[in-house]
C-alpha positions in Angstrom: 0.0 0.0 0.0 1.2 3.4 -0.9 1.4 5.9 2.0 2.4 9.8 1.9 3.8 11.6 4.5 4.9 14.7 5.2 7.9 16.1 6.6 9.9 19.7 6.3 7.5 20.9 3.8 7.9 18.0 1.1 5.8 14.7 0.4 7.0 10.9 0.3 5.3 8.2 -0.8 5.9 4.9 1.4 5.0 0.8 0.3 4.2 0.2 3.6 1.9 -2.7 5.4 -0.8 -1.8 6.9 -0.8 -3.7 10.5 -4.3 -5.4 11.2 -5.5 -5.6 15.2 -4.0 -9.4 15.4 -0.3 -8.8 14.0 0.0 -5.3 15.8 1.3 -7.2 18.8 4.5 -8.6 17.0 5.4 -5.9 15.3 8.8 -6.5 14.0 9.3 -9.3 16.7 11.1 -12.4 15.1 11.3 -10.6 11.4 14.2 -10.8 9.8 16.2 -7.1 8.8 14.6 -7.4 5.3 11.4 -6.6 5.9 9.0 -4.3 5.0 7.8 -0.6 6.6 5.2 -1.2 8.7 2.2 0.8 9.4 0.2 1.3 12.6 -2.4 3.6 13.0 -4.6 4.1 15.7 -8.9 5.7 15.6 -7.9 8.9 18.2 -4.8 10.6 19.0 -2.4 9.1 21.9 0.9 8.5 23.3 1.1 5.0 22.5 4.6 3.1 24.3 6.3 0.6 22.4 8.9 -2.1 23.1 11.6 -3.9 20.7 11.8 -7.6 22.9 12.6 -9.9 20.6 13.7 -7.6 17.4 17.5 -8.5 16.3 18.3 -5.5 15.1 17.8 -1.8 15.2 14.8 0.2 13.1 13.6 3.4 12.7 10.6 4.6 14.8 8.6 7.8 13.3 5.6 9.4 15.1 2.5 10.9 12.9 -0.1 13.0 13.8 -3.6 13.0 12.0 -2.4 15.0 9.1 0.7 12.5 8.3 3.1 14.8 9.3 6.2 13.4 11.4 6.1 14.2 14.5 8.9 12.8 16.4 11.4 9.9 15.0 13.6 7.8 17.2 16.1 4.9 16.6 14.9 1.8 18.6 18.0 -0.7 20.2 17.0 -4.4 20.1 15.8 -5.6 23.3 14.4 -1.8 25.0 11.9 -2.4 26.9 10.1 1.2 26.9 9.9 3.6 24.3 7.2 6.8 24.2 6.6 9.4 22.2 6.7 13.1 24.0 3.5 14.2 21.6 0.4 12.1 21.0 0.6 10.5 17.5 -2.4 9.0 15.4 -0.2 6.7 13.8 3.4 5.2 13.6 5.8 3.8 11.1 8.5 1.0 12.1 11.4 1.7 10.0 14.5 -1.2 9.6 17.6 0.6 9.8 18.8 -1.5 6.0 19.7 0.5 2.9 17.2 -0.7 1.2 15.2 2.0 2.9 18.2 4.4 3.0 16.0 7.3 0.4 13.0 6.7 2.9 15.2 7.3 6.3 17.3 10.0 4.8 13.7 11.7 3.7 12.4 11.8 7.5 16.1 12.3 9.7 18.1 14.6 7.2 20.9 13.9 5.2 23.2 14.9 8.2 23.0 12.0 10.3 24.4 8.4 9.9 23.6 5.5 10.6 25.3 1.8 10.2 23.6 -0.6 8.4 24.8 -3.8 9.8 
């Protein structure tokens, strides 16, 4: 599924997976780096917490509000146990850090920062 967002005054289009009520407990739990974006999105605006138990590797998280605009972004460790957003979101994006999606991450974090794609 094709999904825009926006951030610093520009559009992207995403092929993301939309996450259904059953899979939005595993997340990226047990996927494998080579997966795809995954979408969550929720009926009213909150500050949802995540965890990464179980995910093998880092990924991108990125926080949007009702209008698709990013609101906050954060790199995820494997194995935190708490992660929150400081603004209430309507929907989030899970992000592996893999060039594959090196355009997408660069769109949403800036060209200035790095990251290792191990």
């Amino acid at each position: 599924m094709l999904f825009r967002i926006f951030n610093r005054g520009k559009f992207i289009g995403l092929n993301v997976v939309r996450v259904n009520f059953f899979t939005q407990f595993t997340g990226l739990m047990f996927s494998r780096r080579k997966t795809a974006i995954r979408l969550f999105s929720h009926a009213v605006d909150r500050r949802m917490p995540i965890h990464s138990w179980f995910v093998f590797y880092k990924f991108l998280i990125v926080w949007l509000d009702s209008k698709k605009r990013v609101v906050e972004w954060r790199v995820v460790k494997p194995f935190t146990s708490f992660v929150l957003p400081r603004k209430v979101c309507c929907a989030f994006l899970e992000i592996p850090l893999d060039d594959k999606y090196n355009k997408e991450i660069k769109f949403i974090v800036g060209n200035k920062q790095r990251f290792k794609y191990n």
